[in-house]
C-alpha positions in Angstrom: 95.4 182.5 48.2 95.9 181.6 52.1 97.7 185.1 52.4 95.3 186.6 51.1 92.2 185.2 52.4 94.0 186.3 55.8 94.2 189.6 55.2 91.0 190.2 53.4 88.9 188.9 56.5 90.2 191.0 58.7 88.1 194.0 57.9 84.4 194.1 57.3 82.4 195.5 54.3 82.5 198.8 56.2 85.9 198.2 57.7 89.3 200.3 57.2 92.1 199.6 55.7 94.5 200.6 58.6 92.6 197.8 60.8 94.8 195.0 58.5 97.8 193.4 60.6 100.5 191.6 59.1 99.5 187.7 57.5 103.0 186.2 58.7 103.9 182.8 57.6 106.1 180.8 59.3 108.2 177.6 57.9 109.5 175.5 60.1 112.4 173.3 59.0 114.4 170.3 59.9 116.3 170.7 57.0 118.6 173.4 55.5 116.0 175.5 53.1 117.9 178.6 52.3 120.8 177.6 51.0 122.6 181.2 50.4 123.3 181.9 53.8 123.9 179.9 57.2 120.9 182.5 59.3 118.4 180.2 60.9 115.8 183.1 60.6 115.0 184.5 57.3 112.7 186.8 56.8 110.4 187.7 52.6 109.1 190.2 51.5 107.3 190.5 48.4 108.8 193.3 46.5 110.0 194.2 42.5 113.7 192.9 41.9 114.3 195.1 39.8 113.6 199.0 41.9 113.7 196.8 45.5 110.4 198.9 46.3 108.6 196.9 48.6 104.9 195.8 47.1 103.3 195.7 51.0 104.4 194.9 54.3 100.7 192.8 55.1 102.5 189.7 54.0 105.8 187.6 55.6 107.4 184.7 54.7 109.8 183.7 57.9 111.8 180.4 57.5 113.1 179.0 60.8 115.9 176.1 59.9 116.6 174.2 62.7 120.2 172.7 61.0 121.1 176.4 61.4 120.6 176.6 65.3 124.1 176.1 66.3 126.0 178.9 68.5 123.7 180.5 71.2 122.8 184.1 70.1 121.0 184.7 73.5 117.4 185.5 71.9 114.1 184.2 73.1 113.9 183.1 69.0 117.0 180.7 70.0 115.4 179.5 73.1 112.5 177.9 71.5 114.2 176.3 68.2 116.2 174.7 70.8 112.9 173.6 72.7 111.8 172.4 69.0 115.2 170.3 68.9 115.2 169.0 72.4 115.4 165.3 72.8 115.6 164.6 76.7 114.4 166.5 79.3 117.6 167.5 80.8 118.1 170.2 77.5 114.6 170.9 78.4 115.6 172.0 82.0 118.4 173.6 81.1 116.4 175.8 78.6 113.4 176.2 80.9 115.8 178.0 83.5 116.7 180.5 80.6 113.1 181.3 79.5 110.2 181.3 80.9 107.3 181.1 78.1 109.7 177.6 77.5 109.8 176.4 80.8 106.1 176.4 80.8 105.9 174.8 77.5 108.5 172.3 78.8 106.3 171.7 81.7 103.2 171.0 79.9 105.1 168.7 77.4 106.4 166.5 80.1 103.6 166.0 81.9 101.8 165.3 78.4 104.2 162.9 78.1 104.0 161.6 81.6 100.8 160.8 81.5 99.3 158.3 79.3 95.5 159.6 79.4 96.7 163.2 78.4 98.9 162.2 76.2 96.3 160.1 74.3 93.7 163.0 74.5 96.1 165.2 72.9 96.2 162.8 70.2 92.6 162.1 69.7 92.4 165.8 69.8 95.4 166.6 67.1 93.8 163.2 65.4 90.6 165.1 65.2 91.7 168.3 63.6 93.7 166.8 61.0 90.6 164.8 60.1 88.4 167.8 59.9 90.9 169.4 57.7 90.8 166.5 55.4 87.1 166.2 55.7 87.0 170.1 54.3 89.6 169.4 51.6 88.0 166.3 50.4 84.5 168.3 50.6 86.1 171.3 48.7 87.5 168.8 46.1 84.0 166.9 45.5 82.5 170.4 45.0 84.9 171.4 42.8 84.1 168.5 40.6 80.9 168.4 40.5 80.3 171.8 39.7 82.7 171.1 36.8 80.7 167.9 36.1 77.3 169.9 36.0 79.1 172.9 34.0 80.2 170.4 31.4 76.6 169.2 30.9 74.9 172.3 30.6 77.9 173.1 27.8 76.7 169.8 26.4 72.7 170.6 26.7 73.5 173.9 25.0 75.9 171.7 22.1 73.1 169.5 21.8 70.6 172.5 21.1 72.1 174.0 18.5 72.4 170.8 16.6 76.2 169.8 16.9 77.4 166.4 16.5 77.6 163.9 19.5 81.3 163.3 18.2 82.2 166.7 18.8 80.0 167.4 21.8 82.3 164.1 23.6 85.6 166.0 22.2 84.4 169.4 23.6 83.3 168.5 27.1 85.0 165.2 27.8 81.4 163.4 28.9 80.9 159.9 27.8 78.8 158.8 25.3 75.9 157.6 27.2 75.5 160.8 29.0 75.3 162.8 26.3 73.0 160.6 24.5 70.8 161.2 27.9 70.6 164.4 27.6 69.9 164.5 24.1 66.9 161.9 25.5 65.8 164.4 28.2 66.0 167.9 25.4 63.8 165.7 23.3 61.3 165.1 26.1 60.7 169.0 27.0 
């Protein structure tokens, strides 16, 4: 659905279709995923198993396992799963002199961690995100049910119309027995 939604927003009503980049998704690991082989990065396609013909190449699966990040294969890709795995700031210097998009990364972790005001806005910050996501999700989730509440009653108002038993409008819809008998109030009233 995500996939999707990422591709199908990239162009307009009146866009093209050759304005679409790539919806890449990325899965970072610290545990062994892809147990057929011992690459770190593994890279999916959708395609048919059966002819191998590729569906599109809009959407990517890449799986980065950091178990797998053993032997240095000098690529910028190893440099920063090794940033990922770094637990002291010495194996962040010594990556930081290899790379330089990781030694500025390295830089702004340290002095994140350095210093207890940024390190607690970062925090509050990441705090605040994760709570707006939940916040939509738990939003998303109400609607969801009560639009599925509201479609169940009008099935029950239309039940109750046509003259079916309350027994069987309960077993259709799943409403209690006091709504329904409400609603019956309310289609008497008008």
């Amino acid at each position: 659905y995500y996939a999707a939604r990422m591709i199908t927003e990239q162009i307009g009503e009146s866009g093209q279709y050759t304005q679409i980049q790539p919806a890449i998704t990325i899965l970072i690991t610290d545990f062994v995923l892809v147990r057929e082989n011992a690459r770190y990065h593994n890279r999916y396609r959708l395609h048919d198993p059966e002819t191998g013909s590729t569906f599109t190449e809009h959407l990517e699966i890449h799986t980065l396992e950091l178990p797998k990040v053993k032997e240095d294969d000098h690529t910028a890709l190893w440099d920063w799963l090794e940033f990922l795995k770094a637990e002291s700031e010495e194996e962040l210097a010594m990556l930081a002199d290899k790379n330089e998009g990781v030694k500025k990364a390295a830089t702004r972790l340290i002095a994140l961690s350095a210093d207890e005001a940024a390190r607690a806005l970062h925090e509050a910050q990441a705090k605040a995100r994760r709570d707006h996501f939940a916040q939509l999700a738990s939003a998303r989730q109400e609607g969801c049910e009560e639009g599925e509440t509201r479609g169940r009653r009008a099935t029950a108002q239309s039940l109750l119309r046509l003259g079916i038993s309350v027994e069987t409008i309960i077993t259709a819809t799943g409403l209690p027995r006091e709504e329904i008998l409400v609603l019956q109030m309310q289609g008497r009233q008008t």
